[in-house]
N, C-alpha and C positions, 0 to 999 in steps of 0.2 A: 381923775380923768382916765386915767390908766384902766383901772378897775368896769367903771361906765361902759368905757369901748370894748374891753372883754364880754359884759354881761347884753351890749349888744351883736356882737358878734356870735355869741351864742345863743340867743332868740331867733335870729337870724336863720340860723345851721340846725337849729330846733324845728321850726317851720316851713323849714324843707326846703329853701331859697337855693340857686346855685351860689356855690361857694364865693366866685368873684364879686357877686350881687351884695352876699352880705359883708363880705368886705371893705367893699366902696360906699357901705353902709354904715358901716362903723368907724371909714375916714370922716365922712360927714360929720357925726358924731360929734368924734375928736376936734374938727374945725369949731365946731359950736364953744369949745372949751379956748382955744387959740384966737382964733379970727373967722369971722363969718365971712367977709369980704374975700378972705385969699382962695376960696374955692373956685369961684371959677376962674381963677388965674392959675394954681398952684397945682390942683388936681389933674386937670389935661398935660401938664407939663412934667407930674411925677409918674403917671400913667403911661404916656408914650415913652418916660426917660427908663423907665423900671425896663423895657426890653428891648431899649436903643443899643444894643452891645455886639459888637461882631463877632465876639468869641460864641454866642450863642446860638448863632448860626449852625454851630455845631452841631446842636439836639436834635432837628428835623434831621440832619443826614445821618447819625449816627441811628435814629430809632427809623429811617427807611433803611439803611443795611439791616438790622434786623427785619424787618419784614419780610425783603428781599429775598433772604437768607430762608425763611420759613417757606415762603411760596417756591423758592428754588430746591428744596427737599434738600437741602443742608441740613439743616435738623435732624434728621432721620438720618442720613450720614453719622453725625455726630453719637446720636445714639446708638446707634451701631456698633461704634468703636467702646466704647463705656461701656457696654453691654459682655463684646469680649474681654474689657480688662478686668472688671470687676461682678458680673455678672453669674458666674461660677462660683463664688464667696456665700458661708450662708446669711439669706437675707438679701440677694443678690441683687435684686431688683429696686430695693431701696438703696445699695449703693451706686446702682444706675443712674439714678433719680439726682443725687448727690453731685457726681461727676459731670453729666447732662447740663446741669446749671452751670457748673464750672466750664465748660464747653462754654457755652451760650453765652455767659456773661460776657465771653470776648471778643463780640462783636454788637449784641443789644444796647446792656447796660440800665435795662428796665426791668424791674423784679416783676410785674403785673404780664406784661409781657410773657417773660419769665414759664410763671403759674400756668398759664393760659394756654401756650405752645406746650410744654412737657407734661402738664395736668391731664392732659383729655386722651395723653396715648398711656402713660405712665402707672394713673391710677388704677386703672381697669389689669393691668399686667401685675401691680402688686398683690389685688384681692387674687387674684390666680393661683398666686405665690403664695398666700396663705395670710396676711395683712388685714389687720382690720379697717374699714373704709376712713372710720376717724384718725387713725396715725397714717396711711397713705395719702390722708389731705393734707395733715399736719405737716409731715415731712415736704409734700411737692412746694408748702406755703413757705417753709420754714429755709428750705435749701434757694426759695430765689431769692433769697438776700445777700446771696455770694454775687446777683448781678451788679447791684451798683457801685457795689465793693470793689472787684476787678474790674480794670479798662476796658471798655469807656465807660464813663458814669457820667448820665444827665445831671445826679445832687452836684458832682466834683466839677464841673465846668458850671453850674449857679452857682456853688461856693469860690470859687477862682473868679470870678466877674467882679464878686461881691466884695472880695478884698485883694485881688490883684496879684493872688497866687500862683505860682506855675502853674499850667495846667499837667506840665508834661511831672514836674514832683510828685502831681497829687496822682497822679497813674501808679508812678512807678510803686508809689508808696502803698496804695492799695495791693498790688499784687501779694504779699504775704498776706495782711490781714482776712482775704479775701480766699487763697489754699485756707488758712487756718481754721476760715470761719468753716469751710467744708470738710475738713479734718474731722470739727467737734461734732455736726451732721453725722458724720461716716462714723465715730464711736458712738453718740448714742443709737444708730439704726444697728450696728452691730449687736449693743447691750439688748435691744429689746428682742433682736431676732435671737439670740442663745436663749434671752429670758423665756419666747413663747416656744422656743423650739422651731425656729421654720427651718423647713430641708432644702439642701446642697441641691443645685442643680447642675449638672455636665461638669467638666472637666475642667482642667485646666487649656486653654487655647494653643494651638501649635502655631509656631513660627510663622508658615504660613499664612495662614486665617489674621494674626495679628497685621502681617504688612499689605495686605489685599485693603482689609478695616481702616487702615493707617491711611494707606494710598487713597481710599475713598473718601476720608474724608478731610486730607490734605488741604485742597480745594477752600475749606471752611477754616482750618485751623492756620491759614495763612495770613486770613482778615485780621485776627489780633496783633501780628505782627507789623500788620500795613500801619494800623495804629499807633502801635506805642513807641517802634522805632521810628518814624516819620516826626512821631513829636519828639520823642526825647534826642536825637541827631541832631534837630533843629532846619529838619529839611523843607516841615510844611507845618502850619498851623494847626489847631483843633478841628479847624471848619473844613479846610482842606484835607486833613484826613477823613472826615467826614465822608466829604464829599468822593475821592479815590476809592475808602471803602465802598460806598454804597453803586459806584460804577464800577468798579471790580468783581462785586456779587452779580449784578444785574446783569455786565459779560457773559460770566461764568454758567448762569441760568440759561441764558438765549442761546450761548454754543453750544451747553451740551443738552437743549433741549427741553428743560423741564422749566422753564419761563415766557407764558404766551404774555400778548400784549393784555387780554382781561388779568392774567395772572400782577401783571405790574401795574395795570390801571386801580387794580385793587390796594396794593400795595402804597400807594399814592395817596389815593383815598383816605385811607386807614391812617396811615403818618399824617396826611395833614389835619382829619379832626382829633387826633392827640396831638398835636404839635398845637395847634388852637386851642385848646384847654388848657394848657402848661401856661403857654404864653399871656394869654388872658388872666390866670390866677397871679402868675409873678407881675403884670402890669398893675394888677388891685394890691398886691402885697408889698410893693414898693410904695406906693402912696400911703399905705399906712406905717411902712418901716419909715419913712419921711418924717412925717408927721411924730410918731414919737421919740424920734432925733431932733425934730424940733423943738418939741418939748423936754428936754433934755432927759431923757427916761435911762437912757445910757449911763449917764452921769450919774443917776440915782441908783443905778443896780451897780457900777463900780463901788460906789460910798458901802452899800448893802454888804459886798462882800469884800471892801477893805480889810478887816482882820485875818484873812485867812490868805492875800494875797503871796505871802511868803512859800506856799506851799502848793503848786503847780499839781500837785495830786489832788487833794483836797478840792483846788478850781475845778478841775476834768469832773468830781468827781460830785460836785453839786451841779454844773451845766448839765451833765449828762442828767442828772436825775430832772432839773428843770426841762429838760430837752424832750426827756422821754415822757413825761406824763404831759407836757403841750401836744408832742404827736400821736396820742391817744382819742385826743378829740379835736386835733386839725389835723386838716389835707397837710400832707407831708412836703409840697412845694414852696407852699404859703408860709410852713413853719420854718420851712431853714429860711429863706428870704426876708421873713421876720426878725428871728432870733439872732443870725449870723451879725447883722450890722453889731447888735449888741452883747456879746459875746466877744468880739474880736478885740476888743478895747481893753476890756480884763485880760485875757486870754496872754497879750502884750506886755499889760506891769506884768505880770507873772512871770514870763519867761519864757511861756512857752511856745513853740515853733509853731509858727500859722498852718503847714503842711500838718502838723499829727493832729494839729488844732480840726482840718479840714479832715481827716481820718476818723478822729470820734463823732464829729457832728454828724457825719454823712452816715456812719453805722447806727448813730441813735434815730439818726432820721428814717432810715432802713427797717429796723425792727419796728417801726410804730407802724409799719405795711401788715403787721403780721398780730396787731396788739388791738383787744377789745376795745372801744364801739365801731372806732371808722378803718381799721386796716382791710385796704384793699385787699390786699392779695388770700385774705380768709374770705374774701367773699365769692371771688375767682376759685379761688380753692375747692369753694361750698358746694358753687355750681359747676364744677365740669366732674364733679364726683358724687354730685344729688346727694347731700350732705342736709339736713338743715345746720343753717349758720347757727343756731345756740348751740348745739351739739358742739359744733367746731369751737366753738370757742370755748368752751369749756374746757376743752383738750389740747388747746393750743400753746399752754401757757408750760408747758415744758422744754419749746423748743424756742418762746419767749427767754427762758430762763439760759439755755443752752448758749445763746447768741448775748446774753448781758453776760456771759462770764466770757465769752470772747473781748468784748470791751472792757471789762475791768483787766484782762491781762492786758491788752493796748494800752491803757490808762497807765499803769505800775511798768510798764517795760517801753518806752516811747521807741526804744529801736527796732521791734518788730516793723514798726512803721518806716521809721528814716532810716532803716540801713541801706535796704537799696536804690532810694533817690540819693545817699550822701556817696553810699558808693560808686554807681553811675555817672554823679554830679559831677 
């Protein structure tokens, strides 16, 4: 059964179908194996129930404060300041590029997103700087994976729905992984810039210049805070910060200026046919996470990896590879909504903490943005730098590698992750 509904699933996605289509194509499927009868009773009812969840309320307001945030010339604030800290360094501009994400990611939480906003001002500034066009995609591709890493992240509030996690744990515990991941970014952009020789630019910043930079883009670098302190206090929910963030930016654009009503009508627009995509794929991907919980498939992959249950490394460290070669050729919403139900079961006998548990998924889910055939964010990447995508991919597979040895130190060191949800806690 199991095998069937994959090899329809992927006829499907072959054929060019949109992804919920073949989905809900390969729930079908699977009912032919189960009960032909329970379709039209069980499908309408796993379809609407896959996105009946309040906490998910979250994702539209949190991906319209990102918007927000870009139409209100946040963004460029943000760059600004990055620009002064690290900007002077040689290679400068790729550690711009680096820190920029890191900016971004704490108020978005969308790698695509991400690419897209920093990609089309970014790339152009790096070839300047002396950058080959194919490591300047690499890197803008490679560095938005620090979005859904740091708070807020759309994977970590679908992973928290899905098994009843804090949400305000799975932030806090991102924040390290999430520096780290842009740490390893920021040494290899350094190694390559010594390696081709790119030159220093200006100076180091005076005082000054630093707190004007600061001051400007204060404004921006506050929303992260609305966030993760509102959750983790216990003052307002996911959705409610949400929602506070994304009226606090929209404020801030209209006072000062740089937010017309077309500027937010857009804004609107834009979040809501990504908010109806997401939604749409998690309603097709719960019917079929159903479905093979019905079938007790769960059950069959605990038995599968019974022998090794003893060894909480060893689980991290086959799901992660299960993980990542399924998000190589699924959309990356579909697949933790997938996976998560059966993953979490093991995850359990083992030992291991559902928070670090939501920390490796979310980063293997992450890197499959950035990993041959269907990673978004290379394709985004491709296009705001007139790339062709074989090129990129080809080249992409270093900063692929750069972000799996972030996860394997996650994997072998679980307190990168839980120390500051345990400590906070």
């Amino acid at each position: 059964m199991t095998l069937t509904m994959l090899a329809v699933f992927l006829v499907h996605v072959l054929l060019g179908l949109p992804l919920f289509i073949s989905l809900l194509a390969t729930a079908v499927v699977g009912f032919l194996f189960v009960d032909l009868n329970m379709i039209p009773r069980m499908m309408p009812q796993q379809f609407f129930g896959g996105i009946n969840a309040f906490s998910l309320m979250a994702i539209p307001l949190f991906i319209l404060a990102g918007n927000l945030m870009n139409a209100s010339k946040l963004t460029d604030r943000l760059m600004g300041l990055a620009r002064l800290l690290v900007g002077h360094l040689r290679g400068g501009m790729g550690h711009v590029n680096v820190v920029s994400s890191v900016f971004f990611a704490g108020v978005n939480g969308s790698a695509v997103a991400d690419t897209s906003a920093l990609g089309s001002l970014l790339v152009p500034a790096m070839r300047k700087e002396g950058y080959s066009t194919a490591f300047a995609a690499g890197l803008t591709a490679g560095s938005s994976l620090i979005g859904p890493i740091i708070p807020p992240s759309i994977f970590m509030i679908l992973y928290a729905s899905l098994t009843n996690t804090s949400v305000g744990d799975l932030f806090l515990a991102g924040v390290i992984p999430g520096l780290l991941l842009g740490a390893a970014f920021m040494v290899m952009n350094a190694v390559h810039a010594w390696r081709v020789q790119l030159p220093k630019r200006g100076g180091w910043p005076s005082k000054r210049e630093l707190a004007i930079a600061a001051l400007g883009a204060l404004p921006a670098l506050i929303a992260p805070f609305i966030i993760v302190a509102g959750i983790v206090m216990g003052l307002v929910t996911p959705t409610e910060s949400g929602a506070l963030t994304a009226l606090y930016v929209a404020l801030y654009g209209i006072v000062a200026g740089n937010l017309g009503l077309d500027d937010l009508w857009k804004a609107v627009v834009d979040t809501t046919r990504l908010t109806a995509a997401i939604f749409v794929i998690m309603a097709a991907s719960s019917t079929v996470s159903w479905l093979l919980s019905y079938a007790q498939v769960p059950n069959q992959f605990v038995e599968l990896l019974t022998p090794y249950i003893g060894s909480p490394v060893i689980i991290l460290l086959l799901l992660s590879l299960i993980t990542f070669v399924t998000g190589m050729f699924m959309e990356e919403v579909s697949a933790l909504m997938l996976l998560t139900p059966i993953f979490a079961p093991i995850a359990m006998l083992a030992g291991i903490d559902m928070v670090h548990l939501g920390i490796i998924i979310t980063l293997n889910i992450t890197i499959a943005l950035i990993t041959p055939p269907m990673g978004a964010c290379v394709y985004v990447a491709a296009a705001v730098s007139r790339l062709e995508i074989t090129a990129l991919f080809r080249t992409i597979w270093p900063f692929v590698i750069t972000a799996l040895a972030v996860l394997v130190a996650l994997i072998l060191f679980p307190s990168l992750a839980l120390w500051l949800p345990t400590t906070l806690g």
